[in-house]
C-alpha positions in Angstrom: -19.0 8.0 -20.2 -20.4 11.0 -18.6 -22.5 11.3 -15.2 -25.5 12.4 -15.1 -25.3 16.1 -13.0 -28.1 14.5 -10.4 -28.8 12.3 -7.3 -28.0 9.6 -9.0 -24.1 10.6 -10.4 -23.3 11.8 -6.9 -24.2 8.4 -5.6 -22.2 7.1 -8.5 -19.4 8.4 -7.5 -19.7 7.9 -4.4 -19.8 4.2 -4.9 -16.3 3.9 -7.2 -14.9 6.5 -4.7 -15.5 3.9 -1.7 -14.5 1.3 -3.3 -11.2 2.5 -5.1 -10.2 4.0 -1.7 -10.7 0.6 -0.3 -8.3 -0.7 -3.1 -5.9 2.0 -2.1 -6.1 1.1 1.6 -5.7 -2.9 0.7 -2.7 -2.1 -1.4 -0.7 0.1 1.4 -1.9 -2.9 4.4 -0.4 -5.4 1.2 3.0 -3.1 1.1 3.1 -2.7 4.7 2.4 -6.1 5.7 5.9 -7.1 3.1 8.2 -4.8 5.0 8.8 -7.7 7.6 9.9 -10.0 5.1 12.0 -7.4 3.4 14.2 -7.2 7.0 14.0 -10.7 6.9 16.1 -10.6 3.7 18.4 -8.3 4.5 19.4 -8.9 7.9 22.7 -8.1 8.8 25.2 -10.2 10.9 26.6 -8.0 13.7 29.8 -9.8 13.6 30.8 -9.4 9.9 30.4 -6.0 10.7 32.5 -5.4 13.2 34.9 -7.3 11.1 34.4 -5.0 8.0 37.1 -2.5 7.2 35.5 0.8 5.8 
C-alpha cells in the first residue's frame, strides 16, 4: 500500500502514528506496572543473608 503524497496521507499517518505510539506508551505503563510483582518474587530474606558464606 502506498500513501497518497497529499492532505490526506499526512493525516493518514498521522492517525497510525498516534495510535501506535499510544500502543507503545500502554506497553511500557504494562512493563512498568509488573516491576512490583517482579520484587515481590524475588525478595530476599535479610537473615539468610547474613548467614550466607561467600
Amino acid at each position: 500500500m502506498t500513501m497518497p503524497d497529499t492532505v490526506y496521507g499526512a493525516v493518514l499517518i498521522s492517525f497510525i502514528d498516534f495510535f501506535l505510539s499510544m500502543l507503545i506508551i500502554s506497553g511500557i505503563g504494562v512493563v512498568l506496572a509488573l516491576f512490583p510483582l517482579l520484587n515481590r518474587l524475588g525478595r530476599i530474606d535479610d537473615a539468610t543473608l547474613r548467614k550466607s558464606q561467600h
